[in-house]
FIPA-780089 format. One record per residue (C-alpha): residue number from 1; residue in one letter; y negated, x, z. Coordinates in Angstrom, 1 decimal. Layout:
REM residues N
[rec NUM 'a' [Y X Z]]
...
REM end
This chain:
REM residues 203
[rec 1 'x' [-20.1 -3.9 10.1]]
[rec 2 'x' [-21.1 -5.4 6.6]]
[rec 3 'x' [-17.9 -6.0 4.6]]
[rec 4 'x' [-17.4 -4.4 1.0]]
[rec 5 'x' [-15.5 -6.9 -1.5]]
[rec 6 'x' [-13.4 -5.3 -3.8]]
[rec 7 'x' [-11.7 -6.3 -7.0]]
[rec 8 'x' [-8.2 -4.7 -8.3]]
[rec 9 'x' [-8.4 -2.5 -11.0]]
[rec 10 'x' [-4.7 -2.2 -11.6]]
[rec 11 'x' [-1.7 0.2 -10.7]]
[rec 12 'x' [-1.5 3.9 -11.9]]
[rec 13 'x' [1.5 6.0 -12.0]]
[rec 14 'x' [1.0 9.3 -10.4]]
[rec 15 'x' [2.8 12.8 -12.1]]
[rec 16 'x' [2.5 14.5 -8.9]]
[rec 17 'x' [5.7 12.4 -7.3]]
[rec 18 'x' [8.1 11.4 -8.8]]
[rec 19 'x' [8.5 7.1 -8.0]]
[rec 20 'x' [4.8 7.2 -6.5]]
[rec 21 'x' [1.8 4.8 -7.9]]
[rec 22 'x' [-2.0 4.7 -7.1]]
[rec 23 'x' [-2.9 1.2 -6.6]]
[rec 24 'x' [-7.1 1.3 -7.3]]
[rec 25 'x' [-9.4 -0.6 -5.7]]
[rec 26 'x' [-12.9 -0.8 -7.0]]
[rec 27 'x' [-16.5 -2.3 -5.0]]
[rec 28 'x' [-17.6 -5.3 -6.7]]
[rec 29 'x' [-21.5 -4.0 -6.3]]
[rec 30 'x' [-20.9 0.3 -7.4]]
[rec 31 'x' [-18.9 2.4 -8.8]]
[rec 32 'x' [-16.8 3.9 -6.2]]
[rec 33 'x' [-12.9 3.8 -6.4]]
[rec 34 'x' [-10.5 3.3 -3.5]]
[rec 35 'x' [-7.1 4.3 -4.4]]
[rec 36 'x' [-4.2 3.0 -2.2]]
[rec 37 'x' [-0.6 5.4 -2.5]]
[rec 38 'x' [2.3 2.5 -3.0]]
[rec 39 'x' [5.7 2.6 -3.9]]
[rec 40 'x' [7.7 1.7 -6.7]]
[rec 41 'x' [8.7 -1.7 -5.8]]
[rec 42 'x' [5.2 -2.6 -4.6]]
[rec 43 'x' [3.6 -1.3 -7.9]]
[rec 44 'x' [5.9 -3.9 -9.1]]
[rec 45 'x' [5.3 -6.6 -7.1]]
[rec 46 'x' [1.4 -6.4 -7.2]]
[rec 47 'x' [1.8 -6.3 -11.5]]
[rec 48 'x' [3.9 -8.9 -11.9]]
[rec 49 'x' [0.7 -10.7 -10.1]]
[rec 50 'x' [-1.6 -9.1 -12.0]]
[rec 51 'x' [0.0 -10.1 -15.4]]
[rec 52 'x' [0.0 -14.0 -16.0]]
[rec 53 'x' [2.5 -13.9 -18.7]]
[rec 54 'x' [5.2 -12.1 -16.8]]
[rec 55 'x' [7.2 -14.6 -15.3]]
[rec 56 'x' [10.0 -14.1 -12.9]]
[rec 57 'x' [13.1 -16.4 -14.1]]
[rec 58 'x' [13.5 -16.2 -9.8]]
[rec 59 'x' [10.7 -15.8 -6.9]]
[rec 60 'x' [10.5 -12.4 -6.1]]
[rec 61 'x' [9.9 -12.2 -2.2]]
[rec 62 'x' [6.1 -12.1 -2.4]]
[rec 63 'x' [6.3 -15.2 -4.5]]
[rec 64 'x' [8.7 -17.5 -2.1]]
[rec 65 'x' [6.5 -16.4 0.3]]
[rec 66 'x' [3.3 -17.6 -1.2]]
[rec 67 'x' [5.8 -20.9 -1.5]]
[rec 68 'x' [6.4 -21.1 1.6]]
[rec 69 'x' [2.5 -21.0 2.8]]
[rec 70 'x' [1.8 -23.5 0.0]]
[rec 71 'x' [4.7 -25.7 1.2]]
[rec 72 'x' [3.1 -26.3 4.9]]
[rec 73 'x' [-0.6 -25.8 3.5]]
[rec 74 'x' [-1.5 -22.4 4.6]]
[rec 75 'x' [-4.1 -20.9 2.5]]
[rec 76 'x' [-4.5 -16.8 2.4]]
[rec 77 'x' [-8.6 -16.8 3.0]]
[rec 78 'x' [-9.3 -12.9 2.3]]
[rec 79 'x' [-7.7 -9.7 2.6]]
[rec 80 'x' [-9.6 -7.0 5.1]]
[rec 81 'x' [-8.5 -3.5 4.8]]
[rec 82 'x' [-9.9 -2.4 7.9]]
[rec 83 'x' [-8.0 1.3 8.8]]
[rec 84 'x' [-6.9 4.2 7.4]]
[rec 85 'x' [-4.8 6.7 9.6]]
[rec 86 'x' [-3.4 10.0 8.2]]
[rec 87 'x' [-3.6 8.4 4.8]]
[rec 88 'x' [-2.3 5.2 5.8]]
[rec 89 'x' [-4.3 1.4 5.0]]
[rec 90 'x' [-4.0 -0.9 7.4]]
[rec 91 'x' [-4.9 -4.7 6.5]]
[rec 92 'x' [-5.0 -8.0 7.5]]
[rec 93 'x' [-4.8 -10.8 6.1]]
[rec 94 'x' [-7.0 -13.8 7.5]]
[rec 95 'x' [-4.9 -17.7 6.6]]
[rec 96 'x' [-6.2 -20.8 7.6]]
[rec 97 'x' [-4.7 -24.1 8.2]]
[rec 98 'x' [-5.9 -27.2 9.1]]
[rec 99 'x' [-9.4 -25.4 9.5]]
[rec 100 'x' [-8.0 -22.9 12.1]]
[rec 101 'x' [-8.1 -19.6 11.2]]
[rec 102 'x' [-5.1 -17.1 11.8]]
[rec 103 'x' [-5.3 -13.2 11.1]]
[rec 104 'x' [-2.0 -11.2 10.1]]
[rec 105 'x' [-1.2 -7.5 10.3]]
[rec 106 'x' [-0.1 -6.9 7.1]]
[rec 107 'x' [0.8 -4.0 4.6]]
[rec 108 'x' [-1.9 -3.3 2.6]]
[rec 109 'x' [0.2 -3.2 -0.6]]
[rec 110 'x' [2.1 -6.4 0.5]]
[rec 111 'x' [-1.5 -8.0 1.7]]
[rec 112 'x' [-2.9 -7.6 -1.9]]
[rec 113 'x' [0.2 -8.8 -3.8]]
[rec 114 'x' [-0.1 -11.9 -1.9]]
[rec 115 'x' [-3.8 -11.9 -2.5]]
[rec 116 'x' [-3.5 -11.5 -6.0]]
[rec 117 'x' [-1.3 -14.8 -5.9]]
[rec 118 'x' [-3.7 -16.5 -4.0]]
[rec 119 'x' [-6.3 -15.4 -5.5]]
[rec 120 'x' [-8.2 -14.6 -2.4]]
[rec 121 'x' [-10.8 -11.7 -2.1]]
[rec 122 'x' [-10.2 -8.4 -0.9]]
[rec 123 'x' [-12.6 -6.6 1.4]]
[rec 124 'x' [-13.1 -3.5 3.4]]
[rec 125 'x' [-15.4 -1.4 5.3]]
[rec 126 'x' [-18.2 1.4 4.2]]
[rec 127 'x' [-16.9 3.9 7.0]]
[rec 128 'x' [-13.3 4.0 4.7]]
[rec 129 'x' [-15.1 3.9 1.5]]
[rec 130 'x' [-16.4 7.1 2.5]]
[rec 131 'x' [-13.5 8.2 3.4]]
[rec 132 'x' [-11.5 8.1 0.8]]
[rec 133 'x' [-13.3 6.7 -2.3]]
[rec 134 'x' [-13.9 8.4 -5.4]]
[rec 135 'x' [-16.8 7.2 -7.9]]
[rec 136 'x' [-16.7 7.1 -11.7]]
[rec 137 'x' [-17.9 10.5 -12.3]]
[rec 138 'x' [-15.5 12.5 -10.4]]
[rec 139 'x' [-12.0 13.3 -10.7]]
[rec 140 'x' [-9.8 11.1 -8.5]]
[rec 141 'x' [-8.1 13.7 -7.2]]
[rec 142 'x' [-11.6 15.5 -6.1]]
[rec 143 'x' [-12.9 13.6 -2.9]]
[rec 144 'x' [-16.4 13.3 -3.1]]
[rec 145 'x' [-17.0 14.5 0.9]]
[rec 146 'x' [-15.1 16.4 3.6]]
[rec 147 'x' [-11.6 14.6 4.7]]
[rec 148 'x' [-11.2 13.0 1.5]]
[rec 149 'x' [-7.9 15.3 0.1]]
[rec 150 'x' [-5.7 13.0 2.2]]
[rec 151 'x' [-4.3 11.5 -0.9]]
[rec 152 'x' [-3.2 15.1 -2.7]]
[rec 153 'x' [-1.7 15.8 0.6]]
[rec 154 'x' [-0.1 13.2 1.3]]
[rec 155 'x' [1.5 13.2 -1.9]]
[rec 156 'x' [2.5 16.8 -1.6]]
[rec 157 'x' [3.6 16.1 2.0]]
[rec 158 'x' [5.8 13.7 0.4]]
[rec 159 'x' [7.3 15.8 -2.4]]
[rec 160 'x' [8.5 17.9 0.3]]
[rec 161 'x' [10.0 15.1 2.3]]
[rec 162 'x' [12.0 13.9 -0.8]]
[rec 163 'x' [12.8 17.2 -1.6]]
[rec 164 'x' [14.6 17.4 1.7]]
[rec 165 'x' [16.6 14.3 1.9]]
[rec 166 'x' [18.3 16.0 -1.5]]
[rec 167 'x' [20.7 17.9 1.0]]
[rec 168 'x' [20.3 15.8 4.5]]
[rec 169 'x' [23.8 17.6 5.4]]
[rec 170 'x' [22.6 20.6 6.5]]
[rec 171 'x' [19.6 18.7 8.0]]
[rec 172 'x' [20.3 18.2 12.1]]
[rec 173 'x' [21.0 14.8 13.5]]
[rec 174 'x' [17.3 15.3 15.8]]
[rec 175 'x' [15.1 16.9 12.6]]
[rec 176 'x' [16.7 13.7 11.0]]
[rec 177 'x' [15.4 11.1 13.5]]
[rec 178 'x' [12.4 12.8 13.5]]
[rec 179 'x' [11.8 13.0 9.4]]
[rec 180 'x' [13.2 9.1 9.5]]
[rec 181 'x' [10.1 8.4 11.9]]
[rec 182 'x' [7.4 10.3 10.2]]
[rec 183 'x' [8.6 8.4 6.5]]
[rec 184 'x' [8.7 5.0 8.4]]
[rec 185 'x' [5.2 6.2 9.9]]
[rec 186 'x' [3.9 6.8 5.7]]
[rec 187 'x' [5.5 3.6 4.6]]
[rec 188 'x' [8.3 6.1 2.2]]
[rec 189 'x' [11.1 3.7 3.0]]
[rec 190 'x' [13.1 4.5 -0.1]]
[rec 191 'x' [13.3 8.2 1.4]]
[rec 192 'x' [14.0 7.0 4.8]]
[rec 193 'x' [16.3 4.6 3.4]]
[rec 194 'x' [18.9 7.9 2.6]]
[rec 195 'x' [17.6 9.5 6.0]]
[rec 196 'x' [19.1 6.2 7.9]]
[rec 197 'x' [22.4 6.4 5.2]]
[rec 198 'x' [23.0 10.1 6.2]]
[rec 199 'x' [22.7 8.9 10.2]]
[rec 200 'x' [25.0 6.2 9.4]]
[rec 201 'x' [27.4 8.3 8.1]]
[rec 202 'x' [27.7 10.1 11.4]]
[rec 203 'x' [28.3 8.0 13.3]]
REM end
């Protein structure tokens, strides 16, 4: 399959959850939209990337990182986004050294806040863009074709999760384990973050 290049609009804050951003992904060549739920701290990382004059007085970790590859000549060749699962990217990220060429599993959010850095290109396939793109003359929010409200669901699926980890004491040790999975499963880790607190406290 033919690879669509993308470039990075920038990060959006969404008013449907609380701590949630839109990161959004447009084709080079049209004017469909990809747009990528993240977290807080990723909206962060990939901004402080995006903005030149924002410097860190230390690395963050996405920056040490790109140290470290610099340090032993690795070079971050492209970004692929090649999956989406139940709302979830899935990327890789191709390196190269010494003219051998590695491929990573990454994040996607972590994959283009290195990219960003590297200033490599970021690609993906037509079978997600149709899947969950928007173009420019409809709402982001409205899909254009069927199986494209994954993002308002997710998000609302997520509201409710927050919601519960409000009052994880009345929550059972198995429906915690299980919640703990599902938020690891959506990449929510500041929600599953309190799940694994509460679990540590009974133990």
């Amino acid at each position: 399959m033919d690879l669509i290049k993308l470039k990075i609009i920038g990060v959006s804050y969404t008013q449907a959850q609380t701590g949630a951003y839109a990161l959004i992904l447009s084709e080079n060549e049209g004017n469909r939209k990809l747009p990528i739920v993240i977290g807080g701290f990723e909206a962060e990382a990939i901004t402080v990337g995006l903005e030149s004059d924002i410097v860190p007085p230390r690395p963050s970790t996405h920056d040490l990182f790109i140290n470290l590859l610099e340090r032993f000549e690795i070079t971050i060749k492209q970004v692929i986004i090649h999956k989406l699962v139940d709302g979830v990217f899935f990327s890789s990220l191709i390196c190269e050294r010494d003219e051998i060429e590695e491929i990573i599993d990454a994040r996607t959010s972590d994959a283009i806040a290195l990219a960003i850095r590297f200033d490599a290109s970021v690609f993906t396939y037509e079978n997600i863009m149709k899947k969950a793109s928007y173009s420019d003359d409809t709402d982001a929010n409205e899909p254009q074709k069927e199986d494209k409200n994954w993002i308002k669901n997710f998000m609302k699926e997520q509201d409710s999760k927050d919601s519960s980890t409000q009052n994880l004491s009345t929550v059972s040790t198995k429906d915690l384990n299980s919640m703990l999975a599902k938020l690891v499963k959506a990449e929510s880790y500041e929600a599953a973050a309190k799940i694994r607190d509460e679990l540590s406290r009974r133990k």
